[in-house]
N, C-alpha and C positions, 0 to 999 in steps of 0.2 A: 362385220362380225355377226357367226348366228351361233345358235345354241347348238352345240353336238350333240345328236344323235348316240347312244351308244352303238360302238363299233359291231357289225352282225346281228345275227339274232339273239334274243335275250334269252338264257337261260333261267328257267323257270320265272318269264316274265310278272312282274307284279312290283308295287312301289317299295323302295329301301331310304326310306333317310338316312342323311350320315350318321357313321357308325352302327347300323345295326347290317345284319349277313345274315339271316332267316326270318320268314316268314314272319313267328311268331312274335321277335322282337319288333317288327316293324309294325304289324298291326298295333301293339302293345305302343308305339312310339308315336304313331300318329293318332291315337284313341286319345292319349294326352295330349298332345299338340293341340288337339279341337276343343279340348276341355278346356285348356289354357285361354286360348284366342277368341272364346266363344263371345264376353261381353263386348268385344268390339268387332265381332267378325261382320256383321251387316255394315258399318259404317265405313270399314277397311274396303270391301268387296265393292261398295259403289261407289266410293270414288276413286279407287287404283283402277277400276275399270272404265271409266269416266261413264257410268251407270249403262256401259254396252250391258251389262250382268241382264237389267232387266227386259231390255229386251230382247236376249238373247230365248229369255224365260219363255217370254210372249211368243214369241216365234213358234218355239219347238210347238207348244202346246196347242198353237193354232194348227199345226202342223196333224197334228194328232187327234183334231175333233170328231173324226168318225168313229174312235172308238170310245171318245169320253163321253159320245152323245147318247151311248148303249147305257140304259138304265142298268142294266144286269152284268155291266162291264165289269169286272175287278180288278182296279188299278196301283199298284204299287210302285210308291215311290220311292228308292234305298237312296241310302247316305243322301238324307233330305234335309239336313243341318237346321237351320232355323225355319225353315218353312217355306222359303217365299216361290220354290217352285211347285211345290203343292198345292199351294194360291194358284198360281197360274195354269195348272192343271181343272183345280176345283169349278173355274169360270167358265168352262165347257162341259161342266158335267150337270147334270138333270136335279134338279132341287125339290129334296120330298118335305114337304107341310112340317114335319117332326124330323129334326136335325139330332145329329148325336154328339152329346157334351163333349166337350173336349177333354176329359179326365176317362174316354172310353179306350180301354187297352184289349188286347187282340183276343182275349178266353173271351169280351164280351160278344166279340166278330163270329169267332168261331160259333158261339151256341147256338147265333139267330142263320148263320149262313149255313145249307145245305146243297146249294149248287145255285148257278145261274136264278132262277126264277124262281125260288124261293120266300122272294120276299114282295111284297107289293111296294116297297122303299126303294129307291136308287142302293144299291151296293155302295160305300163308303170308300172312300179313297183314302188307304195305307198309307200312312209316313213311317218311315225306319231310318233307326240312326243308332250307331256304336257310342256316340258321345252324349251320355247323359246332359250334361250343361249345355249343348246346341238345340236337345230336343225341349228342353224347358224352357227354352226362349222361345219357341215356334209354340207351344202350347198356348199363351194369349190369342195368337195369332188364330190357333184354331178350332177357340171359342165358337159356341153357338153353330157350329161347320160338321157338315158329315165328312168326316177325319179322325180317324184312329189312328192314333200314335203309338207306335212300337218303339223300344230301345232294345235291339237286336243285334246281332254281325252278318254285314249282308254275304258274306263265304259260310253261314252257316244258317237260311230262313229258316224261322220259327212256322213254317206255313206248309200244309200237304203240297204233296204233287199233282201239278194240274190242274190247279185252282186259281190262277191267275191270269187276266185276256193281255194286260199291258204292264213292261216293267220301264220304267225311267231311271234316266240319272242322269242330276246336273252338275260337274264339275266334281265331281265323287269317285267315280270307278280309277280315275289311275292312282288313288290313294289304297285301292284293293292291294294285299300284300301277294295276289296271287290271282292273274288276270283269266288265267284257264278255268281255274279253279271258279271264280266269281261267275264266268259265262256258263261255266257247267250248272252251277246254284241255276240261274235264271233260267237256262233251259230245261231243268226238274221243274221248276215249281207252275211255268207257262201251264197252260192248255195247249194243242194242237189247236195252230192255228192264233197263238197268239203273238203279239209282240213286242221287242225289244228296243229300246228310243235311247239311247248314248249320248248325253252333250256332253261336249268336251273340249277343252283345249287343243293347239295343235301350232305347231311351229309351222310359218309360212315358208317360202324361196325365196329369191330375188331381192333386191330393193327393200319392199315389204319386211320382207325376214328381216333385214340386217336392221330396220328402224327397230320392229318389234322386240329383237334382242336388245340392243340398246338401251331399250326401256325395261325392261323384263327382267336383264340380269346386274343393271347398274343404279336404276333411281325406284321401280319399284321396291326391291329390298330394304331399300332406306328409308323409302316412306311407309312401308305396310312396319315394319319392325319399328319407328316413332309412335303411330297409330295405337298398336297392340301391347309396345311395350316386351314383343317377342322377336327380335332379330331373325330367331333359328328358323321360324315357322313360316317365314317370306322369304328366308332363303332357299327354303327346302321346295318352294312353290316352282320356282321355273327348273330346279333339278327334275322334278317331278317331271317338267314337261319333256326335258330335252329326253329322259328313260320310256316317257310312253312311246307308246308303238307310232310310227304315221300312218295314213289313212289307207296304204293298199296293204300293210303288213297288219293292221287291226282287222281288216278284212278277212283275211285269213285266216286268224283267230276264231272268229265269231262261225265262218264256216266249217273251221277243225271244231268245233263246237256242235255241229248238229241245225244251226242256224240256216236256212235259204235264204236269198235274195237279199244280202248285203250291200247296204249305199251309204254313203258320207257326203252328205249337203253342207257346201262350205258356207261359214258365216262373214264378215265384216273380212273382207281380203284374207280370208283362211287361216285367220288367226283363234277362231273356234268352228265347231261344225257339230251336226246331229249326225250320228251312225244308226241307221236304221235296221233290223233284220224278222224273220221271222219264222217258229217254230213249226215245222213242216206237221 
């Protein structure tokens, strides 16, 4: 048994939990959902994932060093929940003598940032997140860190255009209520020239698939909903995956988007991967 696919292409793709049918209710249902699950979401995620999560982190991010190593980079990380790929972003990025508190929010980004080379500091690495209570857990975390925290909607950056060289997400974007919608955001706010880093879930083939599902739509459920004390919100987890796109149909997205040179590097037998693109 594997997870179905919705039949066709998806009209106006983007994620619906049960019972909601527009946009708005659905961001509005999963902005909760995250509020809810937030005190145990770190302890849930590593070990329903049997801690594949963190190095999935590591991966990407190694993945990604030649533009985390640009002092003058500007990296934003959306739906970055409690932090921990932020971290694993921040470990390739250039460390200035005078770090920025972690109580620094984006009017203080904005006033000192005028473009690239503005600053004799390393540019700070963006966190943003819809869920107030996930971004408060990641705040200890990004103590004494050049990391500004945003509490934003990533379908709506709080951030000009063409002000940013790299955007990320981990395990976030098919929670977006509107996948068009979200890639258009990213490709406003890029530079020319900059780029787009997608981790994500993904339903395998074969063998593979039918174990994955097994686990995905029968015992994780059970155990993520024990853990959290929220049923709905690990059920809603492999719905989630079987509505995202697969990797040549997200493809297309990202290119009906304005995006060049689209790749999807599979992770652990393709049951996750990085979709890579970049804004011409």
């Amino acid at each position: 048994m594997t997870l179905e696919p919705v039949p066709g292409p998806i009209p106006n793709p983007g994620a619906r939990p049960a019972g909601t049918s527009s946009p708005t209710a659905a961001a509005a249902n999963i902005q909760q959902m995250f509020n809810t699950i937030a005190p145990t979401y770190d302890r849930a995620n590593h070990l329903l994932s049997f801690g594949l999560d963190r190095l999935w982190w590591l991966r990407a991010a190694r993945t990604l060093r030649p533009i985390l190593a640009r002092p003058e980079a500007v990296v934003l990380d959306l739906c970055c929940g409690t932090g921990d790929m932020t971290l694993a972003l921040y470990r390739h990025r250039p460390h200035s003598p005078k770090s920025v508190p972690h109580s620094s929010h984006r009017d203080e980004w904005d006033a000192g940032h005028q473009g690239p080379h503005a600053t004799e500091h390393p540019a700070p690495i963006l966190a943003l997140d819809f869920s107030h209570n996930m971004l408060s857990l990641a705040l200890p975390k990004f103590a004494g860190k050049n990391i500004v925290p945003i509490e934003a909607d990533a379908l709506h950056l709080p951030l000009p255009a063409n002000s940013v060289d790299l955007v990320t997400f981990a395990f976030g974007f098919r929670n977006l209520a509107s996948y068009p919608e979200g890639l258009a955001e990213l490709h406003r706010v890029l530079r020319p020239g900059g780029e787009i880093a997608i981790l994500e879930c993904n339903q395998p083939g074969g063998l593979t698939g039918a174990l994955y599902s097994l686990y995905f739509q029968r015992i994780l459920p059970t155990l993520g909903g024990l853990i959290s004390r929220n049923p709905a919100a690990y059920k809603y987890l492999p719905a989630s995956v079987a509505r995202f796109p697969r990797p040549p149909r997200m493809k297309e997205l990202i290119l009906a988007a304005g995006f060049t040179n689209p790749t999807w590097t599979s992770y652990t037998f393709g049951t996750a991967g990085l979709y890579r693109a970049t804004k011409p």
